[in-house]
VOPAGU-2260 file (C-alpha; in pm, 1 decimal, decimal comma):
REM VOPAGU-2260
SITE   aa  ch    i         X         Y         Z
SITE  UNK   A    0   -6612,4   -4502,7  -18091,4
SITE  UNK   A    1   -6856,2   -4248,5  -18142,5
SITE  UNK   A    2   -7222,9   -4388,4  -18111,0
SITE  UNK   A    3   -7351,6   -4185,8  -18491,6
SITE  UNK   A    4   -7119,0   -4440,3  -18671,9
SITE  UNK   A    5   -7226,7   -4719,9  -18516,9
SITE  UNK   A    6   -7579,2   -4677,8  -18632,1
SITE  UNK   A    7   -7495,6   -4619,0  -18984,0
SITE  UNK   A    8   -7560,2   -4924,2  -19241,7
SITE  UNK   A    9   -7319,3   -5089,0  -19370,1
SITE  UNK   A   10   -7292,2   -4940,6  -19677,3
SITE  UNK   A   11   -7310,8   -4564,7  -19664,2
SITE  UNK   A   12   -7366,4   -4287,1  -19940,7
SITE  UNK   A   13   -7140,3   -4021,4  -20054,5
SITE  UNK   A   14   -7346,3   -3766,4  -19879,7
SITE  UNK   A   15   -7371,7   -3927,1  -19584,7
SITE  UNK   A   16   -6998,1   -3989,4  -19552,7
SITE  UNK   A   17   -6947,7   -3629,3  -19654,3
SITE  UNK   A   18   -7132,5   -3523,7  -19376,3
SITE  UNK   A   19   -6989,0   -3746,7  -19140,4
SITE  UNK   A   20   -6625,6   -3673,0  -19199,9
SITE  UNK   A   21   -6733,9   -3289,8  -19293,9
SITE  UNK   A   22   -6523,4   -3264,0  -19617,3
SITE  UNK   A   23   -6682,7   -3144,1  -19979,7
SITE  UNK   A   24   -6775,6   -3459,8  -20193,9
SITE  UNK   A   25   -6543,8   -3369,6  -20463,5
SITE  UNK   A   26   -6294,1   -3495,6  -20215,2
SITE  UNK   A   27   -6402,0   -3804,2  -20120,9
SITE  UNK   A   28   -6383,0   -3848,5  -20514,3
SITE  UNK   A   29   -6011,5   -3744,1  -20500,2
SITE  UNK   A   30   -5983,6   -3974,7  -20190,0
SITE  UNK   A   31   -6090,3   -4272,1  -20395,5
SITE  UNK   A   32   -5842,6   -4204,0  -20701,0
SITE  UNK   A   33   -5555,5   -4217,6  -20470,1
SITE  UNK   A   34   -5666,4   -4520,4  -20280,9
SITE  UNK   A   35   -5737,7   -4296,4  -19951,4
SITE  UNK   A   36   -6093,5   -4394,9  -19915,1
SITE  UNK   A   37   -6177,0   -4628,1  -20145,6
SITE  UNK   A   38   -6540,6   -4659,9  -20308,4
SITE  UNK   A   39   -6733,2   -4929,5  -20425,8
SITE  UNK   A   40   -6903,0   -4829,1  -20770,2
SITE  UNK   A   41   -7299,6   -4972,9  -20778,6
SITE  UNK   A   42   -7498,5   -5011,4  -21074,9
SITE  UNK   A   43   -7551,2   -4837,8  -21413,1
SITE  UNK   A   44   -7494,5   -4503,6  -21285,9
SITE  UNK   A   45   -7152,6   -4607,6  -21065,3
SITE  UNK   A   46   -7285,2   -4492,3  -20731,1
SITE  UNK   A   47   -7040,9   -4413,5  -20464,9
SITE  UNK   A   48   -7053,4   -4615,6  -20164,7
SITE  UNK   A   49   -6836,6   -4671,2  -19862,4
SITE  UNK   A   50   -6784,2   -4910,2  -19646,9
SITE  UNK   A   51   -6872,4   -4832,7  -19274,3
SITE  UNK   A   52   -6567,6   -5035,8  -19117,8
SITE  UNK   A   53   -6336,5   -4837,2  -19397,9
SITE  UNK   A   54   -6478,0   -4508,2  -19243,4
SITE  UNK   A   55   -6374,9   -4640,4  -18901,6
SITE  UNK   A   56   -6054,2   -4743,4  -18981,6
SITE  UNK   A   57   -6011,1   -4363,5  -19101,9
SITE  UNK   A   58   -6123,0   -4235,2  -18833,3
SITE  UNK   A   59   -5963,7   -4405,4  -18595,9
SITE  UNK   A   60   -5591,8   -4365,9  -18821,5
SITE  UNK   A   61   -5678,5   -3954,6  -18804,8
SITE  UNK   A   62   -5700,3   -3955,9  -18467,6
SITE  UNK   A   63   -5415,5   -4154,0  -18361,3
SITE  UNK   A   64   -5226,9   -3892,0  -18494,6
């Protein structure tokens, strides 16, 4: 597994998860209304914020293929 994931928190930010996976944030949002990558909504302002084991789980599905 690659050792930058690993040190993430738990819960990461859409930025940071945009980064990671290099894709625009607009479709991480898409990924969440289709139940690709789903988000967990925080607070008042519904904050986007991922799991780190569901970004491994992606990860590891994109590259088994």
């Amino acid at each position: 597994m690659n050792g930058k994931v690993e040190t993430l928190p738990d819960l990461l930010t859409l930025e940071q998860v945009s980064e990671l996976l290099q894709v625009h944030p607009n479709t991480l949002r898409n990924w969440d209304k289709d139940g690709t990558l789903k988000a967990i909504r925080l607070g008042a302002r519904k904050l986007y914020r991922y799991k780190k084991e569901d970004i491994i789980k992606l990860l590891d599905k994109s590259q088994g293929e």
